[in-house]
BALOBA-1460 file (C-alpha; in Angstrom, 3 decimals):
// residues 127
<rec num="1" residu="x" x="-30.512" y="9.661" z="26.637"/>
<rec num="2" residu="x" x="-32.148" y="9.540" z="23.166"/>
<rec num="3" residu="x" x="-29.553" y="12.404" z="22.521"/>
<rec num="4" residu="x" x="-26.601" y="10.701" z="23.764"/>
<rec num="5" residu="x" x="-27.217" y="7.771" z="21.681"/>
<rec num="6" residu="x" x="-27.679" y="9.621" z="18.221"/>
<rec num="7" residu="x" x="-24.611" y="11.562" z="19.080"/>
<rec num="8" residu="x" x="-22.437" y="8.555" z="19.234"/>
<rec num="9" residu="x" x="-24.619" y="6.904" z="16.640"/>
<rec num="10" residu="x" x="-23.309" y="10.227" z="14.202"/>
<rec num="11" residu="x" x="-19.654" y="10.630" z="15.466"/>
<rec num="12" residu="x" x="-19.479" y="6.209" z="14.606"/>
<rec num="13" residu="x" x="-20.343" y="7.149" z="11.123"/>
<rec num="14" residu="x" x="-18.151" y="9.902" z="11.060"/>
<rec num="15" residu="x" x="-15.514" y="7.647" z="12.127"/>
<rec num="16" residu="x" x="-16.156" y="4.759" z="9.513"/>
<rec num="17" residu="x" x="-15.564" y="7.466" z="6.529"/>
<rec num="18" residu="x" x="-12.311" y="8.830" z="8.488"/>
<rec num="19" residu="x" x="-10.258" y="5.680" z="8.343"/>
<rec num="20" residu="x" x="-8.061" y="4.532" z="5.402"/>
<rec num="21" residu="x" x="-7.121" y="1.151" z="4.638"/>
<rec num="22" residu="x" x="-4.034" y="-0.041" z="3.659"/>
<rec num="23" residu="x" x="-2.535" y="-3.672" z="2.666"/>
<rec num="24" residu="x" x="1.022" y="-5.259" z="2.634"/>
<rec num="25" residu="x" x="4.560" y="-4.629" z="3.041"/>
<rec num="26" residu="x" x="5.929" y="-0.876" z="2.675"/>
<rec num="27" residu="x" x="9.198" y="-1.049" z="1.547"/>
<rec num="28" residu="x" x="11.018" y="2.296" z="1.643"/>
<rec num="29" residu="x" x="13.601" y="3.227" z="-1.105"/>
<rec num="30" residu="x" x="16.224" y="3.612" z="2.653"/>
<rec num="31" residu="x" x="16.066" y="-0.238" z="3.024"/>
<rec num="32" residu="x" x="16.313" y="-1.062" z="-0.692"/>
<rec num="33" residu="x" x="19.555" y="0.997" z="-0.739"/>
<rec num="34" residu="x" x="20.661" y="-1.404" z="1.920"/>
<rec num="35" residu="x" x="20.899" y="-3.983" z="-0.236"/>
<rec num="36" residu="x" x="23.834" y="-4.771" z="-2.261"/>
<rec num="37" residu="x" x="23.426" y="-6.538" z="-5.871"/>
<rec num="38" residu="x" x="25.624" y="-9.692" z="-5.721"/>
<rec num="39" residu="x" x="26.769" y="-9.445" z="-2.214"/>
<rec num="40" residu="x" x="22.887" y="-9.696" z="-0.072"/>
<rec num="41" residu="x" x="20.965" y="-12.944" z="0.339"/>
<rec num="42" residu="x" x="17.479" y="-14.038" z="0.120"/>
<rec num="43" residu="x" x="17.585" y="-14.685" z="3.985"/>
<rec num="44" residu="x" x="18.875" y="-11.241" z="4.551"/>
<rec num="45" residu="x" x="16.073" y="-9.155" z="2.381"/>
<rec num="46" residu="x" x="13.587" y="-11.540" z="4.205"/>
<rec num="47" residu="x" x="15.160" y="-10.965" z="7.605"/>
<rec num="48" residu="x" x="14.319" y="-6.796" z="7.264"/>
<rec num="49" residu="x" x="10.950" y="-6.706" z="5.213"/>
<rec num="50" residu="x" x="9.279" y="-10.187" z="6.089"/>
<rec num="51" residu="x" x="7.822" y="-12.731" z="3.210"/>
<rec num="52" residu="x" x="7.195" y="-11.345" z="0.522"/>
<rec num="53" residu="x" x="3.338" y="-11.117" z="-0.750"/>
<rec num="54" residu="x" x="4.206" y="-13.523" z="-3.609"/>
<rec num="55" residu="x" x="7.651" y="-15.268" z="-5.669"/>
<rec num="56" residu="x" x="8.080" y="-16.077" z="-9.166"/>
<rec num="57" residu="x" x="10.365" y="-18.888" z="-10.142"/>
<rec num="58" residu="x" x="11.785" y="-19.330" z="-13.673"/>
<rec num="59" residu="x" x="13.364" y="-22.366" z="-15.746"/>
<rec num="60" residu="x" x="16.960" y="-21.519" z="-14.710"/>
<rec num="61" residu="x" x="16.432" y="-21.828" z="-10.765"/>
<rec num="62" residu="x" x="16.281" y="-18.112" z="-10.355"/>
<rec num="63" residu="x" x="13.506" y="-16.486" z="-9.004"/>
<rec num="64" residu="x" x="11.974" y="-13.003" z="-8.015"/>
<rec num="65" residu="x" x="10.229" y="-12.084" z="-4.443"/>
<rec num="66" residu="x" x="7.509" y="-9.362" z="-4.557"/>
<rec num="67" residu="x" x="6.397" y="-7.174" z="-2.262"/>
<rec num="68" residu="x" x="3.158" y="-4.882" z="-2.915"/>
<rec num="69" residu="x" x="1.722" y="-2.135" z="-0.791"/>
<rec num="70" residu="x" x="-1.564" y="-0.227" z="-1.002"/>
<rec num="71" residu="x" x="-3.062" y="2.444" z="0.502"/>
<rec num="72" residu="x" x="-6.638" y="4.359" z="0.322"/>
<rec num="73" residu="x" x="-7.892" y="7.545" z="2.341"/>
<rec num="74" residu="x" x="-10.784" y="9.427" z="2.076"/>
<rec num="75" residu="x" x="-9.682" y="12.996" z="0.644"/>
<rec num="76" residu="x" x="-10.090" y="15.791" z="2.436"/>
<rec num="77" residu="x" x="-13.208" y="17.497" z="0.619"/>
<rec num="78" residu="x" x="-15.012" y="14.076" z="1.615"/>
<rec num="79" residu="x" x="-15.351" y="15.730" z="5.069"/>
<rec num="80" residu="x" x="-17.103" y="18.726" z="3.666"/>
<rec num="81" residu="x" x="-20.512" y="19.001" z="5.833"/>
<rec num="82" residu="x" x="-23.193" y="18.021" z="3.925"/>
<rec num="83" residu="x" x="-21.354" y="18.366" z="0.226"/>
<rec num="84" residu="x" x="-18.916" y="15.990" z="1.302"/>
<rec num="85" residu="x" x="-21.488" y="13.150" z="-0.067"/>
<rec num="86" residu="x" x="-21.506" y="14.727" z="-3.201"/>
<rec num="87" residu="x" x="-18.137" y="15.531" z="-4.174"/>
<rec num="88" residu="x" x="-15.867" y="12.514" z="-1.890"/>
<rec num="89" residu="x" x="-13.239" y="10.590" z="-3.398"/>
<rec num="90" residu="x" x="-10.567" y="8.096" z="-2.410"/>
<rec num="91" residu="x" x="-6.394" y="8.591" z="-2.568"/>
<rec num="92" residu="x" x="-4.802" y="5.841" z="-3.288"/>
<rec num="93" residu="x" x="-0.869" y="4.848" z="-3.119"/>
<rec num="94" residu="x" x="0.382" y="1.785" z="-4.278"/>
<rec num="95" residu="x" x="4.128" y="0.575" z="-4.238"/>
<rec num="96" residu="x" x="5.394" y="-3.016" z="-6.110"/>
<rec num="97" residu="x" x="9.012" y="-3.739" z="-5.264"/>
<rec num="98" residu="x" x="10.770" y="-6.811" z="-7.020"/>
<rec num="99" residu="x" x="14.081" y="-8.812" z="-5.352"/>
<rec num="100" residu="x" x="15.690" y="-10.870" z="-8.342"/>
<rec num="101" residu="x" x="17.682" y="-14.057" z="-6.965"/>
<rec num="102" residu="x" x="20.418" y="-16.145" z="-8.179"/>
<rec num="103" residu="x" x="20.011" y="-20.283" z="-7.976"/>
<rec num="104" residu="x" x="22.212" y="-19.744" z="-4.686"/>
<rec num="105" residu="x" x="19.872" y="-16.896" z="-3.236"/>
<rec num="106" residu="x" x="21.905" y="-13.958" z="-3.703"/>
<rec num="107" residu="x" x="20.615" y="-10.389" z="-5.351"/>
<rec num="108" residu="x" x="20.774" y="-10.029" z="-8.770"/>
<rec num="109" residu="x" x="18.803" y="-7.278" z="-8.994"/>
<rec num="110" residu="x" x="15.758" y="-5.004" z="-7.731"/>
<rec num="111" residu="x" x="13.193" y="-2.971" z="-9.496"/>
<rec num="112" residu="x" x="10.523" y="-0.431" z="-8.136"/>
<rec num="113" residu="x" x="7.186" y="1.294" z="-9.267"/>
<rec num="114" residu="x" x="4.633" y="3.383" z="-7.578"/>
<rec num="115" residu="x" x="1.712" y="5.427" z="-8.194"/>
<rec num="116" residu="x" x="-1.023" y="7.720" z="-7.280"/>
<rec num="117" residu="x" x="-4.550" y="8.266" z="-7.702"/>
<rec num="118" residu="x" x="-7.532" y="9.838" z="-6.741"/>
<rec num="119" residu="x" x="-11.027" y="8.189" z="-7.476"/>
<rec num="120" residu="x" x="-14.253" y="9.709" z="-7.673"/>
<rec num="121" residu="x" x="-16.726" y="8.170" z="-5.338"/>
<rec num="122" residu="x" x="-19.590" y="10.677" z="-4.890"/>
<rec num="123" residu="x" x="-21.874" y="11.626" z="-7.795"/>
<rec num="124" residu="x" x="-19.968" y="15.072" z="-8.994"/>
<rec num="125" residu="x" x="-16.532" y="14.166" z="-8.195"/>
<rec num="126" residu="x" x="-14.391" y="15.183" z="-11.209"/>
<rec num="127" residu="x" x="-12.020" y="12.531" z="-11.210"/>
C-alpha cells in the first residue's frame, strides 16, 4: 500500500512540472485576415475573438481593442531524469494584437507582435 501511495505521490509531481500555462485570447493571423480595414465593425471583431483583454480610448473618439496571449511550457530537457532539476527551463510565446476603431466603430487598422523565449529556471541552464 505504502508503495502504491508513493507511486502516485511521484507520477502527481511529475504531472505538476508537465503542464504549461497559458493566458488570454489567441488570435491567429487566419482571422485577422478576415477582417477588412474600413468595411468590419467593432461588433463583428468582438463577435469572432470575444472582449478584448483591455481598450484604449483617445481624445478624438477613436479607440484601440487589445488582445494578448501567453504561453509557458516546461522544455523538454526539464524531463531529463535526475538532471532535469539542474538544467530546466520555461518556453514562452506571447502574441499582442491591436484593432484600431473609428468614432462609428469601424476598422481603421490592426497591428501584430509576437515573440519567443526560453528562460533558465534550474541552476546551470544557459539561458
Amino acid at each position: 500500500m505504502k508503495r502504491r501511495w508513493a507511486i502516485s505521490a511521484v507520477f502527481l509531481l511529475f504531472l505538476g512540472f508537465a503542464g504549461c500555462m497559458s493566458s488570454g485570447t489567441n488570435v491567429s493571423d487566419d482571422q485577422i485576415g478576415k477582417f477588412v480595414k474600413g468595411k468590419t465593425t467593432e461588433a463583428e471583431v468582438i463577435a469572432a475573438l470575444g472582449q478584448p483583454d483591455s481598450i484604449r480610448r483617445t481624445s478624438d473618439g477613436e479607440h484601440t481593442d487589445n488582445y494578448q496571449y501567453m504561453k509557458a511550457s516546461a522544455s523538454a530537457q526539464s524531463f531529463i531524469p535526475f538532471i532535469g532539476v539542474l538544467v530546466s527551463s520555461t518556453d514562452t510565446k506571447t502574441k499582442f494584437v491591436s484593432f484600431k476603431f473609428s468614432k462609428a466603430n469601424i476598422l481603421l487598422d490592426w497591428e501584430s507582435s509576437s515573440s519567443a523565449s526560453t528562460i533558465g529556471t534550474g541552476p546551470l541552464s544557459q539561458h
